[in-house]
mmCIF file of the protein (N, C-alpha, C, O) and its ligand, coordinates in Angstrom:
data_MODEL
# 
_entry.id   MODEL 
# 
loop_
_entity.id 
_entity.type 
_entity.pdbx_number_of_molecules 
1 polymer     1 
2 non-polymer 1 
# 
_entity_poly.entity_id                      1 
_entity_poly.type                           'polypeptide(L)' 
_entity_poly.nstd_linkage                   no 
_entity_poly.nstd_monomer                   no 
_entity_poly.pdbx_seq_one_letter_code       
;(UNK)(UNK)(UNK)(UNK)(UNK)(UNK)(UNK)(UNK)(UNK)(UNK)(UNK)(UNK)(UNK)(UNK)(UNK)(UNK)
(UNK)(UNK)(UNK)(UNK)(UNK)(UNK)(UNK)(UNK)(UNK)(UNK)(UNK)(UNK)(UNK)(UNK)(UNK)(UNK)
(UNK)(UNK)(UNK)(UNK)(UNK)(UNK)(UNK)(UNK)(UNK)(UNK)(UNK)(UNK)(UNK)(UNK)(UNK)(UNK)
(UNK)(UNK)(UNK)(UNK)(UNK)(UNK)
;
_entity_poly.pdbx_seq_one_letter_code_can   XXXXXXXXXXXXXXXXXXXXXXXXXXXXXXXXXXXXXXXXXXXXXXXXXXXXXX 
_entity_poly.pdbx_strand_id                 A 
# 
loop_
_entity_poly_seq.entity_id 
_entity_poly_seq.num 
_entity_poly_seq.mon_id 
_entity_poly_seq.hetero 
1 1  UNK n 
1 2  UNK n 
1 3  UNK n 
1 4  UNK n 
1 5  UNK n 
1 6  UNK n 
1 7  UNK n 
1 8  UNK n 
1 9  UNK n 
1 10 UNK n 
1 11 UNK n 
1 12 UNK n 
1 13 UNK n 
1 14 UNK n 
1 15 UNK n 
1 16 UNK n 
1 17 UNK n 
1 18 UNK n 
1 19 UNK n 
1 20 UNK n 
1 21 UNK n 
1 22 UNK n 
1 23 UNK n 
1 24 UNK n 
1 25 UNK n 
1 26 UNK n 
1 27 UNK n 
1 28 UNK n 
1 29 UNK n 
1 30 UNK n 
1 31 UNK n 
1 32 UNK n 
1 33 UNK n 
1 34 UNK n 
1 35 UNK n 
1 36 UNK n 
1 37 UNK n 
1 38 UNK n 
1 39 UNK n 
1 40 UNK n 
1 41 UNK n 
1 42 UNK n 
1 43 UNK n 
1 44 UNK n 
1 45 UNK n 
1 46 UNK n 
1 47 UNK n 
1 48 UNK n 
1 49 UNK n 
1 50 UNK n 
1 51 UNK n 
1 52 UNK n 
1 53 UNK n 
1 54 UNK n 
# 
loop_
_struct_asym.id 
_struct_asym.entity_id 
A 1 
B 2 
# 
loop_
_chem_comp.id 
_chem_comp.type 
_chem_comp.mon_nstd_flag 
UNK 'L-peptide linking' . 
ZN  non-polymer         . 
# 
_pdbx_entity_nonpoly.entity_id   2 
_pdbx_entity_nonpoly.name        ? 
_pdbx_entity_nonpoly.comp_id     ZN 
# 
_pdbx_nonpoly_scheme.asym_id         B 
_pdbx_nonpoly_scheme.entity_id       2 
_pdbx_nonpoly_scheme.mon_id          ZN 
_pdbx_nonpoly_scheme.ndb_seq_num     1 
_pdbx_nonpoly_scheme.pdb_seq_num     101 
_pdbx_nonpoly_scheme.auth_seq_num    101 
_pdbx_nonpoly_scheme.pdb_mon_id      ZN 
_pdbx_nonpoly_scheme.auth_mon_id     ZN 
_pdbx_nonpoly_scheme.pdb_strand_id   A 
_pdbx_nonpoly_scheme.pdb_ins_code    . 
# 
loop_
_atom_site.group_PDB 
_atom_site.id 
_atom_site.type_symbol 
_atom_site.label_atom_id 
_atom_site.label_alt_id 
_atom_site.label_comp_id 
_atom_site.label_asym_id 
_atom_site.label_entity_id 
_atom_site.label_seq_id 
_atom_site.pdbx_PDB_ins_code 
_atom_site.Cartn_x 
_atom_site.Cartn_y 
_atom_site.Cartn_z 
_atom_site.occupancy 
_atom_site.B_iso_or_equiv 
_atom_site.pdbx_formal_charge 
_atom_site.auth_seq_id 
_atom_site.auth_comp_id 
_atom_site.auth_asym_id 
_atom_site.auth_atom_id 
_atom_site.pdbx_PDB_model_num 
ATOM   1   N  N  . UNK A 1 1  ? -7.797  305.224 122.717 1.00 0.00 ? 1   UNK A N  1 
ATOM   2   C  CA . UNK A 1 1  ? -8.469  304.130 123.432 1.00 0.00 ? 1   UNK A CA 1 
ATOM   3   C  C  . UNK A 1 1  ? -8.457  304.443 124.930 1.00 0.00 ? 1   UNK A C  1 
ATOM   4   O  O  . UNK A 1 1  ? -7.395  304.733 125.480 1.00 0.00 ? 1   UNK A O  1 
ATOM   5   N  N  . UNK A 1 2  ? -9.855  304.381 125.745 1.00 0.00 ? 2   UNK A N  1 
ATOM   6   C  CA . UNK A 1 2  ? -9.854  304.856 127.153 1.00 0.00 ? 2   UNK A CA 1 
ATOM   7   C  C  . UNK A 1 2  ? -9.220  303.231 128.135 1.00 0.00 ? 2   UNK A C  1 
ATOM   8   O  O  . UNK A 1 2  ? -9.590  302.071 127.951 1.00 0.00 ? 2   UNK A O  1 
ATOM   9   N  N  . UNK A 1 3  ? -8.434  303.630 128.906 1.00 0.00 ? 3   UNK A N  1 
ATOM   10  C  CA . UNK A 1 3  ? -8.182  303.041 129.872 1.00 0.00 ? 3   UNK A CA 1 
ATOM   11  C  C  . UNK A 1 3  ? -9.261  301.822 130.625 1.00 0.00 ? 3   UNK A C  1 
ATOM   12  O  O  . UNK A 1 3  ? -10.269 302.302 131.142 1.00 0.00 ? 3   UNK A O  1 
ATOM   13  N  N  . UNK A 1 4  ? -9.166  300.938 130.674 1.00 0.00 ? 4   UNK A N  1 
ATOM   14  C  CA . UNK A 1 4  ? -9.436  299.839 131.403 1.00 0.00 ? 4   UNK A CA 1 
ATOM   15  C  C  . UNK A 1 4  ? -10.573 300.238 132.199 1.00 0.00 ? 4   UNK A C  1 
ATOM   16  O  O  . UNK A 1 4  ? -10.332 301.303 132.767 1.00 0.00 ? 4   UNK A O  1 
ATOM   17  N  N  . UNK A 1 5  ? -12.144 299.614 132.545 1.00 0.00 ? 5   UNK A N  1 
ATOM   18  C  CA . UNK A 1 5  ? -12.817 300.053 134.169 1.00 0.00 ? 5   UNK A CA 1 
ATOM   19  C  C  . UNK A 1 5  ? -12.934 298.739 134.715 1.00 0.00 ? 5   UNK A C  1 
ATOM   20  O  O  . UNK A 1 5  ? -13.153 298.678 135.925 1.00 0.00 ? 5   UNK A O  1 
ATOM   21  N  N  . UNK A 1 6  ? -12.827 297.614 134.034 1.00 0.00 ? 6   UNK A N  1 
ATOM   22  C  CA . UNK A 1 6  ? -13.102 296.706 134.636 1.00 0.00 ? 6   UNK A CA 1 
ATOM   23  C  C  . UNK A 1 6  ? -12.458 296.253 135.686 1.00 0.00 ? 6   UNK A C  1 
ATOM   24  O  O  . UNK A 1 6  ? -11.579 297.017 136.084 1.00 0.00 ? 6   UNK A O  1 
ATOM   25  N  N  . UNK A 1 7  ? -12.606 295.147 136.350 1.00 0.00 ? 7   UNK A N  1 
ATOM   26  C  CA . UNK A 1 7  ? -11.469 294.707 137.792 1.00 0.00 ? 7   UNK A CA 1 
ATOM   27  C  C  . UNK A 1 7  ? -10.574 293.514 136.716 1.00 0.00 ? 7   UNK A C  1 
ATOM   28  O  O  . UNK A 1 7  ? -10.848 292.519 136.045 1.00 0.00 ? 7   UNK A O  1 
ATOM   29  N  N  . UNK A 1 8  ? -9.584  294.199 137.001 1.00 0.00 ? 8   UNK A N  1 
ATOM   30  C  CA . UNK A 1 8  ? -8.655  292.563 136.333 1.00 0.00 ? 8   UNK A CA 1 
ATOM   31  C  C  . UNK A 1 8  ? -8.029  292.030 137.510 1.00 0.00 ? 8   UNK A C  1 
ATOM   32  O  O  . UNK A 1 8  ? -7.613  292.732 138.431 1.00 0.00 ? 8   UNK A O  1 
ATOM   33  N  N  . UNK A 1 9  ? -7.952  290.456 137.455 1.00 0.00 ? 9   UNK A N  1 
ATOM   34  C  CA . UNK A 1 9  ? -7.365  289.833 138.404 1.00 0.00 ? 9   UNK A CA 1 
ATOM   35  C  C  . UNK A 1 9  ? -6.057  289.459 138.044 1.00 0.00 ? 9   UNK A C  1 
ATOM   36  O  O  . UNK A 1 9  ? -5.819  288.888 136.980 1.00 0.00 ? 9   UNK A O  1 
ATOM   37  N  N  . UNK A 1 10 ? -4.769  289.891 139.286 1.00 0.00 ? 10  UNK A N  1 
ATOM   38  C  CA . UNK A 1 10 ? -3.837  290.260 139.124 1.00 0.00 ? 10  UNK A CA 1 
ATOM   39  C  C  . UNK A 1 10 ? -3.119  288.533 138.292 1.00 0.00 ? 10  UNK A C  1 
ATOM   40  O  O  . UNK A 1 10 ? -3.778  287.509 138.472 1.00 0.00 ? 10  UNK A O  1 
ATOM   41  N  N  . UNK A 1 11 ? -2.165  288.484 137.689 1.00 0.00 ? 11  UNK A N  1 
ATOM   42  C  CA . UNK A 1 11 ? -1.873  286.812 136.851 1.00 0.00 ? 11  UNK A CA 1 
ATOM   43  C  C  . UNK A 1 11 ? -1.171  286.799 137.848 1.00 0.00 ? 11  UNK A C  1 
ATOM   44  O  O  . UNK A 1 11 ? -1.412  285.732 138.411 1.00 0.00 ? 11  UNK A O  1 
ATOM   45  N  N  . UNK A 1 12 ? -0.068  287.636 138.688 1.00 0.00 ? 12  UNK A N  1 
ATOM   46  C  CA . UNK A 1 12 ? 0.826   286.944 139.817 1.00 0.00 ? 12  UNK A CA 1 
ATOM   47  C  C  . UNK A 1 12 ? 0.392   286.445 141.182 1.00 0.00 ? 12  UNK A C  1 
ATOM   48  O  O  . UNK A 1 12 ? 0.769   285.412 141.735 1.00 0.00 ? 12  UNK A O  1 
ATOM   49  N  N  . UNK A 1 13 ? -0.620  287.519 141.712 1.00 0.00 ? 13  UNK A N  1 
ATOM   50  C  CA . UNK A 1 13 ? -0.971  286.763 143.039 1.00 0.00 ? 13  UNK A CA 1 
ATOM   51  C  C  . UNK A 1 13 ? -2.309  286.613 143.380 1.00 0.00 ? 13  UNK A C  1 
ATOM   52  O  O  . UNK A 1 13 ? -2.745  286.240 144.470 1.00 0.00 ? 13  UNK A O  1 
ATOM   53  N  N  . UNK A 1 14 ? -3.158  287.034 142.034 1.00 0.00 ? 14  UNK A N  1 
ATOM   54  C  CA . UNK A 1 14 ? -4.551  286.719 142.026 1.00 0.00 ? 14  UNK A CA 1 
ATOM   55  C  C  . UNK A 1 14 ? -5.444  287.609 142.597 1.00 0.00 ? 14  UNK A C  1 
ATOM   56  O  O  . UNK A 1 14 ? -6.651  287.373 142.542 1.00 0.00 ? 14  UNK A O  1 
ATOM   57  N  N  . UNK A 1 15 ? -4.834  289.007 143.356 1.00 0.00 ? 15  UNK A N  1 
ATOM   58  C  CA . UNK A 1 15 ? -5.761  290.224 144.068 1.00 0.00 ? 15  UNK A CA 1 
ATOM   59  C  C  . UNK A 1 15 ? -6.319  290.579 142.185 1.00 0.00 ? 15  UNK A C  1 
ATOM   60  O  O  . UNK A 1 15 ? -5.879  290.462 141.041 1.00 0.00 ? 15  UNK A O  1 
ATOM   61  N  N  . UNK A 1 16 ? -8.012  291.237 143.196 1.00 0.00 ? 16  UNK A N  1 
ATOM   62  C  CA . UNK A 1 16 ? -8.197  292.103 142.166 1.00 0.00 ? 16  UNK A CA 1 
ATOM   63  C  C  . UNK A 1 16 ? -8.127  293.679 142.544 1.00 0.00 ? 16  UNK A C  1 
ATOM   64  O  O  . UNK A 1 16 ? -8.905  294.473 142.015 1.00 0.00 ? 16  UNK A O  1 
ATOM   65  N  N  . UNK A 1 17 ? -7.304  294.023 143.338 1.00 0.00 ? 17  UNK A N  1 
ATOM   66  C  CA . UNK A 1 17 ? -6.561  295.171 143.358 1.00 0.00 ? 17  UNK A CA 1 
ATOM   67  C  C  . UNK A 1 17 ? -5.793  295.806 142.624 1.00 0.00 ? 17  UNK A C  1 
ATOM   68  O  O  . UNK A 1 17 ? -4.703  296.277 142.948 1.00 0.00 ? 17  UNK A O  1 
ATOM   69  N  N  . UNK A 1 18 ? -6.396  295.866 141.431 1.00 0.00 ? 18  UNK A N  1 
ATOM   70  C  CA . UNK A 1 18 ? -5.223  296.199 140.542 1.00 0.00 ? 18  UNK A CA 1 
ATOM   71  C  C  . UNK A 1 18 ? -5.725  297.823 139.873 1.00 0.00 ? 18  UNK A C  1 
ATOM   72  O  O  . UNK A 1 18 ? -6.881  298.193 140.080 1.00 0.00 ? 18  UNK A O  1 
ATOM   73  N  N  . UNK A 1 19 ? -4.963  298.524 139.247 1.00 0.00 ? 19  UNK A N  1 
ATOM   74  C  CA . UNK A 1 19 ? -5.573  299.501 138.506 1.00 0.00 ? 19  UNK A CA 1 
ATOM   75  C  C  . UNK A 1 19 ? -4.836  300.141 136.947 1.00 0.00 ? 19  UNK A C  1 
ATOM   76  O  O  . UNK A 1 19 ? -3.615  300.077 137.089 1.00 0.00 ? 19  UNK A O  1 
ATOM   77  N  N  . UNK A 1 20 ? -5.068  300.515 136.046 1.00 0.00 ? 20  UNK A N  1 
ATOM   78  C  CA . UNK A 1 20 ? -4.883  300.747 134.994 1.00 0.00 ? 20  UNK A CA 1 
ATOM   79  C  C  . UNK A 1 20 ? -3.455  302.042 134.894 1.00 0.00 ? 20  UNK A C  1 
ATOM   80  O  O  . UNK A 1 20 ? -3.401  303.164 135.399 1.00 0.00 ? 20  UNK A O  1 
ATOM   81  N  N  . UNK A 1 21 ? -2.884  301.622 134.410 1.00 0.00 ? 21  UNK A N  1 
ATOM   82  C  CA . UNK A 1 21 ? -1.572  302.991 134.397 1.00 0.00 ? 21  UNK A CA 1 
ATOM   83  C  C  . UNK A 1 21 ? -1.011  303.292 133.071 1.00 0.00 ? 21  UNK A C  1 
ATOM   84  O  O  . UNK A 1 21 ? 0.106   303.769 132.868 1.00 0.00 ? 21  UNK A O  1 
ATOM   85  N  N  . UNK A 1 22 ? -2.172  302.865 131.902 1.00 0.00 ? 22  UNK A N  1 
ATOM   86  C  CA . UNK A 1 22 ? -2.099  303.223 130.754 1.00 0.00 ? 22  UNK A CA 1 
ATOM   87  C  C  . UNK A 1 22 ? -2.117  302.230 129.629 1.00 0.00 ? 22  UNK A C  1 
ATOM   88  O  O  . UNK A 1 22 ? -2.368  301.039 129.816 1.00 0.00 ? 22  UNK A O  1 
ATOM   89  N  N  . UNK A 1 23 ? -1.786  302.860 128.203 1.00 0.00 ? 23  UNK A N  1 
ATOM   90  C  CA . UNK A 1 23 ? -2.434  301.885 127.397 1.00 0.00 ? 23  UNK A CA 1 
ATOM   91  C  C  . UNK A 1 23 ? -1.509  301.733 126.002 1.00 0.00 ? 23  UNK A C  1 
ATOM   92  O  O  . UNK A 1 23 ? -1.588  302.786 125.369 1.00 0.00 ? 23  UNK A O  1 
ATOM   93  N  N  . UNK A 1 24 ? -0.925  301.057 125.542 1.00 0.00 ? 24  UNK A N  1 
ATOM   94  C  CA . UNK A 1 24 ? -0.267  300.965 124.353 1.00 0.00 ? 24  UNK A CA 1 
ATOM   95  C  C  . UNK A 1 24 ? -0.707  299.522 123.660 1.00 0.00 ? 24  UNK A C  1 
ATOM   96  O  O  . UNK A 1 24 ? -1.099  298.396 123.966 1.00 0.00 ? 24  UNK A O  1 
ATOM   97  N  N  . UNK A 1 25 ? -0.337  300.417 122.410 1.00 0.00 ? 25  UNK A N  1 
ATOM   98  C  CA . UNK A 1 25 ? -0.532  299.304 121.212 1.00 0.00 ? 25  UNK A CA 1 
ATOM   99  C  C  . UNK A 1 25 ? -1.742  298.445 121.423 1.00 0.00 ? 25  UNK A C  1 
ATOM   100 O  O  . UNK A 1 25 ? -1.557  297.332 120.933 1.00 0.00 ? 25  UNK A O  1 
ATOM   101 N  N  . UNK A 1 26 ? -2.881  298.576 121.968 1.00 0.00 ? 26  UNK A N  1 
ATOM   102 C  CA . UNK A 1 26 ? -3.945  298.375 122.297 1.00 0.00 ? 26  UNK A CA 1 
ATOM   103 C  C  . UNK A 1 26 ? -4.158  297.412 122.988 1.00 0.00 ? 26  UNK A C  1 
ATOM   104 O  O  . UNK A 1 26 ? -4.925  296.454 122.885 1.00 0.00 ? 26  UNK A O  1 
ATOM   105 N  N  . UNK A 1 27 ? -2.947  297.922 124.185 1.00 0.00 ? 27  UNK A N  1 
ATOM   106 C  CA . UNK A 1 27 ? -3.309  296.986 125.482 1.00 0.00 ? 27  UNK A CA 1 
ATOM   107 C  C  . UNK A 1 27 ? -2.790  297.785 126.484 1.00 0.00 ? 27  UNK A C  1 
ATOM   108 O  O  . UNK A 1 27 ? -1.825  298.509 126.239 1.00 0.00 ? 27  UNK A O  1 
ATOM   109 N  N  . UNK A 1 28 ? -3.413  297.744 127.826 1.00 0.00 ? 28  UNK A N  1 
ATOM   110 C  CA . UNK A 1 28 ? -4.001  298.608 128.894 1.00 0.00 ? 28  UNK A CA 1 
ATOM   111 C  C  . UNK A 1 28 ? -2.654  297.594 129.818 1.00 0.00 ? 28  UNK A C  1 
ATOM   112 O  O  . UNK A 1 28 ? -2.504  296.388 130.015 1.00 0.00 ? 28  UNK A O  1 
ATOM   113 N  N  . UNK A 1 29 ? -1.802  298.946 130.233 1.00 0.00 ? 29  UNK A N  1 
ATOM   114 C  CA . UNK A 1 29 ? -0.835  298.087 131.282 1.00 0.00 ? 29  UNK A CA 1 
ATOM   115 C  C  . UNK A 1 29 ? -1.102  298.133 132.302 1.00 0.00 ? 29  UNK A C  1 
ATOM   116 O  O  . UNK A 1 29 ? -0.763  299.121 132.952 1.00 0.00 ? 29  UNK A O  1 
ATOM   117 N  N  . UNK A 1 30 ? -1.841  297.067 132.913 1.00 0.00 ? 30  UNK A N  1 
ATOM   118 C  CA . UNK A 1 30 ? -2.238  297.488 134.601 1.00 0.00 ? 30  UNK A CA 1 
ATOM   119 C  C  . UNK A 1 30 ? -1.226  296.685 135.661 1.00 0.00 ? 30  UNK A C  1 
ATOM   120 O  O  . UNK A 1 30 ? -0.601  295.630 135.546 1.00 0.00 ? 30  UNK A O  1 
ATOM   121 N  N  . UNK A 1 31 ? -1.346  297.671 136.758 1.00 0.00 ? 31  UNK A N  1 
ATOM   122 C  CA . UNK A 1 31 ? 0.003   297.282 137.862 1.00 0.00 ? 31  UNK A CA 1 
ATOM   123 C  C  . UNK A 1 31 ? -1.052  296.834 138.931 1.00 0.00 ? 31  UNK A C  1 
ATOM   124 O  O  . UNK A 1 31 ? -2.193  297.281 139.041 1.00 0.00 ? 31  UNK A O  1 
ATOM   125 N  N  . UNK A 1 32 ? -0.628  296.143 139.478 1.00 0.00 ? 32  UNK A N  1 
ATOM   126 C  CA . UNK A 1 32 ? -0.446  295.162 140.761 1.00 0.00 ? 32  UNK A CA 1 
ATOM   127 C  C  . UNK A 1 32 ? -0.486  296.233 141.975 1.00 0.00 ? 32  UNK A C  1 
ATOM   128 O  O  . UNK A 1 32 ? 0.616   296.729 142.207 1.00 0.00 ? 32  UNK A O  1 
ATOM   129 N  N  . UNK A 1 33 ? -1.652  296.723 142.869 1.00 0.00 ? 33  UNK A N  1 
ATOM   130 C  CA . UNK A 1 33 ? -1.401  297.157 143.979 1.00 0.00 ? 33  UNK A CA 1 
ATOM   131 C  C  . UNK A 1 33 ? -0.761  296.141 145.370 1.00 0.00 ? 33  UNK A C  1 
ATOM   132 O  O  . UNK A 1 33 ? -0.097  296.590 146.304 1.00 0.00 ? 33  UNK A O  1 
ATOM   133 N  N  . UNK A 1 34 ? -1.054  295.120 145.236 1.00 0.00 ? 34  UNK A N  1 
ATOM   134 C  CA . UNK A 1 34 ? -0.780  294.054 145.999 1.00 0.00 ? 34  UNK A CA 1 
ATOM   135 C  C  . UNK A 1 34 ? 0.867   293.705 145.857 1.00 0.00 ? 34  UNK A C  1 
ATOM   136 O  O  . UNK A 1 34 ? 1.633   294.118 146.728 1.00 0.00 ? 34  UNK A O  1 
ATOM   137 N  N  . UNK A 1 35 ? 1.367   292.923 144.713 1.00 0.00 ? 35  UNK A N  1 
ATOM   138 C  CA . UNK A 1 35 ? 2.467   292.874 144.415 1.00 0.00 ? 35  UNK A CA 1 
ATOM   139 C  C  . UNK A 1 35 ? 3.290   293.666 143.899 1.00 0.00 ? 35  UNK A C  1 
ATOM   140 O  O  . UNK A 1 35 ? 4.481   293.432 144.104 1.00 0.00 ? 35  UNK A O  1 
ATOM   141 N  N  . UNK A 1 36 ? 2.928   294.792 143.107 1.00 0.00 ? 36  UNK A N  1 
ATOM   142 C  CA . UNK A 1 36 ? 3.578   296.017 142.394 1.00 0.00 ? 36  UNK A CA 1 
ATOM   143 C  C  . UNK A 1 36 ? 4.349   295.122 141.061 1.00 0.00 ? 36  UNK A C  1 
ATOM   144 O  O  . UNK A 1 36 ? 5.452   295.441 140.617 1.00 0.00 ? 36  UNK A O  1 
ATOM   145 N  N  . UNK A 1 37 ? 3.693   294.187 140.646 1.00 0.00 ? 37  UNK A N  1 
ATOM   146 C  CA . UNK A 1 37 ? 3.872   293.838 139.296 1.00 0.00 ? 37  UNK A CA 1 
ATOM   147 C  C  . UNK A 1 37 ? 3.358   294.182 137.899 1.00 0.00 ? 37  UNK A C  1 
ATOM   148 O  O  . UNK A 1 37 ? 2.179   293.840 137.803 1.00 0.00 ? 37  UNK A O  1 
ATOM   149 N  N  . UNK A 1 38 ? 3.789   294.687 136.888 1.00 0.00 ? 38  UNK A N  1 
ATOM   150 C  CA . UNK A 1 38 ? 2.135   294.723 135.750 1.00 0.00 ? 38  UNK A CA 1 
ATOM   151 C  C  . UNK A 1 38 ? 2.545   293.764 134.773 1.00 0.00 ? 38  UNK A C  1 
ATOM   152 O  O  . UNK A 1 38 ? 3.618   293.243 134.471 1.00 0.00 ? 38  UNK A O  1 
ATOM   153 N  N  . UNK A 1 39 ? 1.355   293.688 134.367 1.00 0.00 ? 39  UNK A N  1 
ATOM   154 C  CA . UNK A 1 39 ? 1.122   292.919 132.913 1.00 0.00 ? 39  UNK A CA 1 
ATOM   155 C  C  . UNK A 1 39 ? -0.175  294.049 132.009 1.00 0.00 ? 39  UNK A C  1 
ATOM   156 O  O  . UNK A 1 39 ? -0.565  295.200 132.202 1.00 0.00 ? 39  UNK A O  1 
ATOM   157 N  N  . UNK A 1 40 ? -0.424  293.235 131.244 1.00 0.00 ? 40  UNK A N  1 
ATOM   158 C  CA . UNK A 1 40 ? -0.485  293.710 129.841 1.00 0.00 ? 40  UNK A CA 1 
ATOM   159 C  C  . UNK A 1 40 ? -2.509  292.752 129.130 1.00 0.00 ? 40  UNK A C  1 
ATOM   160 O  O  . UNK A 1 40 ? -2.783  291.681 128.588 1.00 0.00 ? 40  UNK A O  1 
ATOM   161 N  N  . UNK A 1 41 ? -3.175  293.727 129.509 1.00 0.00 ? 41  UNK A N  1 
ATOM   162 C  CA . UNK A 1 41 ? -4.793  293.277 129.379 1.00 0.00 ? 41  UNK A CA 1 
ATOM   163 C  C  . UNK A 1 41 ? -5.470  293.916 128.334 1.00 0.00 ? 41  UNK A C  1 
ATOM   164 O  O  . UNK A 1 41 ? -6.109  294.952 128.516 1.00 0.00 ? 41  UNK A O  1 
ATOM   165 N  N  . UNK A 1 42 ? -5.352  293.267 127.076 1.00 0.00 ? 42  UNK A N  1 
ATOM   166 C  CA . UNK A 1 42 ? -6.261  293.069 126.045 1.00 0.00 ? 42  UNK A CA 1 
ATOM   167 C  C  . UNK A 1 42 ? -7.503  293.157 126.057 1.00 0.00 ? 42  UNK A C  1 
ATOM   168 O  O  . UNK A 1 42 ? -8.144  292.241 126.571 1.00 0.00 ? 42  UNK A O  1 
ATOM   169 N  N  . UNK A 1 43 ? -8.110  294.186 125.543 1.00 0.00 ? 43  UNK A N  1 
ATOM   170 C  CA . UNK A 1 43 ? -9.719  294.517 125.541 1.00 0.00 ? 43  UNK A CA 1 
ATOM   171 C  C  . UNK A 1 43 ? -10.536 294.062 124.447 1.00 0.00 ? 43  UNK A C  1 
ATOM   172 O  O  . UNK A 1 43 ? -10.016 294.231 123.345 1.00 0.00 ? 43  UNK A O  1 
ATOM   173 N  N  . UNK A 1 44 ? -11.508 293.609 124.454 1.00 0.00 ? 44  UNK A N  1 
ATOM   174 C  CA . UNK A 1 44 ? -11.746 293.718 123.670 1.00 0.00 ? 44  UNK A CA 1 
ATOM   175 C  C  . UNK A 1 44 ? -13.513 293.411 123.674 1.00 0.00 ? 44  UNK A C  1 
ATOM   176 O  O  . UNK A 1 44 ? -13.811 292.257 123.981 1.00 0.00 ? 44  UNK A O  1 
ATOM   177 N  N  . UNK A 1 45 ? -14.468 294.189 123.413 1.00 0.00 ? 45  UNK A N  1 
ATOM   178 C  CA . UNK A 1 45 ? -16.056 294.193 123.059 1.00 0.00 ? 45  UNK A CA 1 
ATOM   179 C  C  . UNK A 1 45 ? -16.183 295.080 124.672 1.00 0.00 ? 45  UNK A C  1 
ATOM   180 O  O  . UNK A 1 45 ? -17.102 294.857 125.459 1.00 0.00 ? 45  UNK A O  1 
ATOM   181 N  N  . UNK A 1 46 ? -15.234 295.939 124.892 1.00 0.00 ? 46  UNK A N  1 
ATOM   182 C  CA . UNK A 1 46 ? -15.492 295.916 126.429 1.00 0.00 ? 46  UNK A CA 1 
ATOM   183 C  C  . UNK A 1 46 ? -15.496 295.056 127.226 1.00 0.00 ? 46  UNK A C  1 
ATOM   184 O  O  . UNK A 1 46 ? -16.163 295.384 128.208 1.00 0.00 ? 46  UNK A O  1 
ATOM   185 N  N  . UNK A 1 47 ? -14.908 293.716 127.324 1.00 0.00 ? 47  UNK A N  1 
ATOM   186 C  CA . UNK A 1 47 ? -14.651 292.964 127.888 1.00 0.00 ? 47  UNK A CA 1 
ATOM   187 C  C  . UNK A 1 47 ? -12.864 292.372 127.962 1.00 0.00 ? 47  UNK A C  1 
ATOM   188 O  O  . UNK A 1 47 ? -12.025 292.247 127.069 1.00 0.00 ? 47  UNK A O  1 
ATOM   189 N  N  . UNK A 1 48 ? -12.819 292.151 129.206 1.00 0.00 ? 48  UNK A N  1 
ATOM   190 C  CA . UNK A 1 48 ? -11.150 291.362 128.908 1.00 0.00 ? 48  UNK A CA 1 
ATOM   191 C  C  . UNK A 1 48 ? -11.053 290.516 128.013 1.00 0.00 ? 48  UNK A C  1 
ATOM   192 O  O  . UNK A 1 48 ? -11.790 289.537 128.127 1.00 0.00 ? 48  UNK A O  1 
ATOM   193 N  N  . UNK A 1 49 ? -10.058 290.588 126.731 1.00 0.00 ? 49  UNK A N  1 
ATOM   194 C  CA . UNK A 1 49 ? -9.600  289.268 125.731 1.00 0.00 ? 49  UNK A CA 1 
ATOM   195 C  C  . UNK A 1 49 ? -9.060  288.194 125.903 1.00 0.00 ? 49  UNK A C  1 
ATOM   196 O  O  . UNK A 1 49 ? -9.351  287.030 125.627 1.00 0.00 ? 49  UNK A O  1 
ATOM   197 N  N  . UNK A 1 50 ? -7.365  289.212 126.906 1.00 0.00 ? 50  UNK A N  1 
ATOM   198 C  CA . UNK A 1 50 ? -6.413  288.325 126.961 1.00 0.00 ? 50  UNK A CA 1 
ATOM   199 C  C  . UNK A 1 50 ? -5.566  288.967 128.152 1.00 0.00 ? 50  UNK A C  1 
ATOM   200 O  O  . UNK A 1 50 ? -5.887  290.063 128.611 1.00 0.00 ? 50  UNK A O  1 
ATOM   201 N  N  . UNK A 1 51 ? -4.890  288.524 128.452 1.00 0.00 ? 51  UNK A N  1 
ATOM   202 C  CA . UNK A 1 51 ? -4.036  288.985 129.752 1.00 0.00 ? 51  UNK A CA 1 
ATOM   203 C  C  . UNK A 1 51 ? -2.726  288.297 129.766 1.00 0.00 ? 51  UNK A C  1 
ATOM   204 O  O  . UNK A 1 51 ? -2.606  287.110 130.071 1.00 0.00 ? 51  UNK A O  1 
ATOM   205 N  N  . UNK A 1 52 ? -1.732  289.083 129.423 1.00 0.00 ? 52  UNK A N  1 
ATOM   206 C  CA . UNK A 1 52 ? -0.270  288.596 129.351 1.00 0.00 ? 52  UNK A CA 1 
ATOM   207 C  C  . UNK A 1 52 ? 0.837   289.261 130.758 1.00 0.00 ? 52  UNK A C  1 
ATOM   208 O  O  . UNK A 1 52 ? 0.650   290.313 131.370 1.00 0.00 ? 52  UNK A O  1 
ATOM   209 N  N  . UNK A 1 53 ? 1.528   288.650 130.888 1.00 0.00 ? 53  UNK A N  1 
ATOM   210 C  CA . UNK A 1 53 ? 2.652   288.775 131.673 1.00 0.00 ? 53  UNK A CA 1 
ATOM   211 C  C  . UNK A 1 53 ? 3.593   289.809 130.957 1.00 0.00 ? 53  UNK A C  1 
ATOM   212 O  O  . UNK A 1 53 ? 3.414   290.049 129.763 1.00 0.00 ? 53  UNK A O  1 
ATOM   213 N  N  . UNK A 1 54 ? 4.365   290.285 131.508 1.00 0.00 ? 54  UNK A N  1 
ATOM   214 C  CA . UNK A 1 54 ? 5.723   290.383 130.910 1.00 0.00 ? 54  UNK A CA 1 
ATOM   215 C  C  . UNK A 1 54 ? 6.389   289.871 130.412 1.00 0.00 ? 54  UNK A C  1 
ATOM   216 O  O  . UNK A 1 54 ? 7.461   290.390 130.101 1.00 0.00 ? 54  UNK A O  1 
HETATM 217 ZN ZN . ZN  B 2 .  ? -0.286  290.962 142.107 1.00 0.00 2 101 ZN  A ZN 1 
# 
């Protein structure tokens, strides 16, 4: 499964500075350039599904 292109907006401080740093169990862990936090973004039709925290 390819990595994330879309912009996800960060769940902690709301930048969409964020970028993709890989992908398990078929969800794309993207980190936080702003805060240096990640969470966990669910794809799905090529579109974002779901977006979890830690
Ligand atoms: Zn953030």
């Amino acid at each position: 499964m390819p990595a994330i292109k879309v912009t996800v907006v960060c769940v902690h401080c709301g930048t969409t500075a964020t970028y993709s740093v890989g992908v398990s169990n078929g969800a794309s862990q993207v980190q936080c350039k702003k805060c240096h936090k990640s969470f966990k973004v669910y794809m799905r039709n090529g579109e974002v599904y779901e977006v979890k925290e830690h």
